[in-house]
C-alpha positions as CSV (number, residue, x, y, z in Angstrom):
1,X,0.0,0.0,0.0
2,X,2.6,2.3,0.8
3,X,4.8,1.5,-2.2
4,X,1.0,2.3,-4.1
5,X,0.6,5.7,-2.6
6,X,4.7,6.8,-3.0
7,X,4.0,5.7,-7.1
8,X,1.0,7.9,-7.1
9,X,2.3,11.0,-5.8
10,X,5.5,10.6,-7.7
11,X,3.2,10.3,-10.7
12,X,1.0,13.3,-9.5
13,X,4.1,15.2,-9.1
14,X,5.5,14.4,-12.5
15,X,2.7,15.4,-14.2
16,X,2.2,18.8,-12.7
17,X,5.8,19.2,-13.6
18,X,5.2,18.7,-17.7
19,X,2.0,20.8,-17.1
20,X,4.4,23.9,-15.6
21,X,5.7,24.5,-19.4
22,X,8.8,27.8,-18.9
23,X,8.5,29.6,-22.1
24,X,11.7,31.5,-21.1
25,X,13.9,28.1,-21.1
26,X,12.5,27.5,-24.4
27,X,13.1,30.3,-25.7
28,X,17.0,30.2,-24.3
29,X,17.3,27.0,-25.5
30,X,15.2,27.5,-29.0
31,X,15.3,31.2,-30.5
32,X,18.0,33.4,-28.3
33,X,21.5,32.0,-30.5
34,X,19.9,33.9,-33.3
35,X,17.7,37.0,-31.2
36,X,20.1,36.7,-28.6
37,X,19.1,36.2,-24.9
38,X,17.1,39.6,-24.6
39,X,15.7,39.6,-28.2
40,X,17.6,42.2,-29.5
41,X,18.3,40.0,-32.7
42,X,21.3,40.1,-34.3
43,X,22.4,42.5,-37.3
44,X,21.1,41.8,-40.9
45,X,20.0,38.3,-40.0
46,X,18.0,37.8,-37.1
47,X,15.1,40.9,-36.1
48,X,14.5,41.8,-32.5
49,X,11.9,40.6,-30.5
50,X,10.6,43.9,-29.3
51,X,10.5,47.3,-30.1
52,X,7.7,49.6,-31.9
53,X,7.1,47.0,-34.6
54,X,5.7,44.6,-31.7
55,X,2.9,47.4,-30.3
56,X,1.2,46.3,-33.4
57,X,2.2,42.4,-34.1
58,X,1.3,41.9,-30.3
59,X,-2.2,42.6,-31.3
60,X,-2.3,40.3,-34.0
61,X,-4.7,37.0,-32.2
62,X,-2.0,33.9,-33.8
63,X,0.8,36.0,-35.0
64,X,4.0,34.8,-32.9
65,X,2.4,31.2,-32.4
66,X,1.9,30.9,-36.2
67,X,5.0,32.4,-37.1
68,X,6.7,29.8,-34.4
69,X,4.9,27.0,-36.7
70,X,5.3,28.3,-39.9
71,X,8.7,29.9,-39.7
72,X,9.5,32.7,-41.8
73,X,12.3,33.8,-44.5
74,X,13.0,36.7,-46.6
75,X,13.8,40.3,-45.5
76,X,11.8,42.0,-42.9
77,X,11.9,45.9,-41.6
78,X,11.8,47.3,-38.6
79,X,12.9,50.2,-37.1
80,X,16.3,48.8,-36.2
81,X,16.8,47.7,-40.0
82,X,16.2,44.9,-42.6
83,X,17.0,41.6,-42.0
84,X,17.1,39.0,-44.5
85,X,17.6,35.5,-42.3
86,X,15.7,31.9,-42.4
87,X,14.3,31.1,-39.1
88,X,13.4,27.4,-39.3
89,X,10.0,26.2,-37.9
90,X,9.5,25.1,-34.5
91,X,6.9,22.5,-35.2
92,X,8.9,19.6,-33.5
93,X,7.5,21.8,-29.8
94,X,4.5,20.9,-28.7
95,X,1.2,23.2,-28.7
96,X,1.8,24.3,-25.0
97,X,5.7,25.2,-25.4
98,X,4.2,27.3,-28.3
99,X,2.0,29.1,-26.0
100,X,4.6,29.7,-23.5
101,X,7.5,31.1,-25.9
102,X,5.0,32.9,-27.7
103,X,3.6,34.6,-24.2
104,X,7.1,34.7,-23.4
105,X,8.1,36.7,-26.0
106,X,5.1,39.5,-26.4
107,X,4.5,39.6,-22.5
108,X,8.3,39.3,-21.2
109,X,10.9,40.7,-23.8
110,X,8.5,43.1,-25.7
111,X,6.8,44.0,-23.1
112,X,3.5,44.0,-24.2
113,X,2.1,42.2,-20.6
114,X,-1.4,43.5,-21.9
115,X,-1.7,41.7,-25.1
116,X,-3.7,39.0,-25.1
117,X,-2.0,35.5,-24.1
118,X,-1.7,32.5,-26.8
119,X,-3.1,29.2,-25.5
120,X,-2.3,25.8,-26.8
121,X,-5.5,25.1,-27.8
122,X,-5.2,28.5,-30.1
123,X,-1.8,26.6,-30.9
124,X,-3.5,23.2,-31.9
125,X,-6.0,25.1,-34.3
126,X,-2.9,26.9,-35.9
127,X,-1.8,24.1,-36.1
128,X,-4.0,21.6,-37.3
129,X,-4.8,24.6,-40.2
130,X,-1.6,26.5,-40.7
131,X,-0.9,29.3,-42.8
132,X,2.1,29.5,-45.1
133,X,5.3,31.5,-44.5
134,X,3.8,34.7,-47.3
135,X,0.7,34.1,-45.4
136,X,2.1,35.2,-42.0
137,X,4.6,38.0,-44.1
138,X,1.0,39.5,-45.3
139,X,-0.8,39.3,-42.2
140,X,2.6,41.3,-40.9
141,X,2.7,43.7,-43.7
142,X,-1.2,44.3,-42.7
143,X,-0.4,44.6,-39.0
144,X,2.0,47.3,-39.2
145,X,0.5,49.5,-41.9
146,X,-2.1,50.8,-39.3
């Protein structure tokens, strides 16, 4: 019995551990050799993570979760420059770690806290209908011409 109930709180325990997903590990350990640890990005190649450009994107219900799925290539502008880099997809994380990196990256290094949080069920139905790379560059080009 009391190997029984040492199983299921080790169990219990474990699970609420996957459950506490840190998008700010991911994102150390996923995006910050190319936007560098506090998403300042890296000349020509890799565009910050904050700045004016995300007042706008932060608004946008999907944009950093789909752009995390889809990836994106070709040059972008911001107010820091043009960058012209390939950021691969991060399809192989799961919805959640989507959610969190995403959340991490609008709420915690652009500093957007008010924008409204990604979920991984929003990730799932990206996901399970995802737009293409010129997709997300439209919905971009849309997003900041307001």
């Amino acid at each position: 019995m009391r190997t029984l109930i040492l199983l299921a709180t080790l169990l219990a325990g474990a699970t609420a551990q996957a459950q506490q997903v840190n998008g700010a590990e991911i994102y150390k350990s996923s995006c910050a050799m190319c936007h560098q640890d506090q998403g300042q990005g890296a000349a020509g190649v890799a565009p910050p993570l904050k700045g004016s450009h995300w007042g706008k994107l932060s608004r946008v219900p999907g944009y950093a979760p789909g752009v995390l799925l889809a990836g994106m290539h070709g040059p972008i502008s911001t107010d820091e420059g043009t960058f012209n880099g390939v950021m691969p997809t991060q399809n192989r994380l799961t919805d959640g770690e989507i959610a969190a990196v995403a959340n991490y990256l609008v709420h915690d290094l652009a500093g957007h806290k008010d924008a409204p949080a990604a979920t991984a069920d929003e990730v799932a139905t990206l996901r399970a209908k995802p737009l293409s790379v010129a997709q997300w560059r439209a919905v971009r080009k849309q997003a900041l011409a307001k």
